[in-house]
C-alpha angles and dihedrals in degrees: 000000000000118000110229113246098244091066092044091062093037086065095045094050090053091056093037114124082244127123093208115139093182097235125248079354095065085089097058096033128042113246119203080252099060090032082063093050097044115006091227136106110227118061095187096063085058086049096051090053091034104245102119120124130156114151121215119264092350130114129210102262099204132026120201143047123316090232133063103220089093098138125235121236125068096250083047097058095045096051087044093091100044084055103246111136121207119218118214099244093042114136091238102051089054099055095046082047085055098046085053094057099041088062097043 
């Protein structure tokens, strides 16, 4: 299945090195701006639940979560929001840590 090409550029222009809001748009398409803010793609939708926040001329100053238990390991990290914790020793992470070196 073949992405349009209009969704291919959308994307590019939301990760794009450019400051553009849009203008009066900015409320109805994600700019790279608000993209920074939320991560999502319809601003209205934040404004409806009033979430929305996108100050004028700043940039977020730091990305990420505020903690540092943030497990290693693909799977790991997956699993991380729903609240499941990995041990290291767990059946699945090795295994996951045993497909990866077979395809290196």
């Amino acid at each position: 299945m073949e992405l349009p090409r209009h969704s291919l550029l959308y994307a590019l222009l939301l990760h794009a090195n450019v400051s553009w809001t849009y203008g009066r748009l900015r409320y109805l398409i994600a700019s790279r701006t608000f993209h920074r803010w939320h991560h999502g793609l319809f601003p209205f939708i934040d404004l409806a639940f009033g979430t929305f926040y996108m100050p004028p001329g700043r940039q977020p100053q730091r990305f990420g979560t505020s903690n540092d238990d943030v497990p290693d390991g693909l799977l790991a990290q997956l699993a991380y929001p729903f609240g499941f914790r990995f041990r290291k020793t767990s059946r699945l992470l090795m295994w996951a840590q045993r497909t990866r070196m077979k395809s290196e």
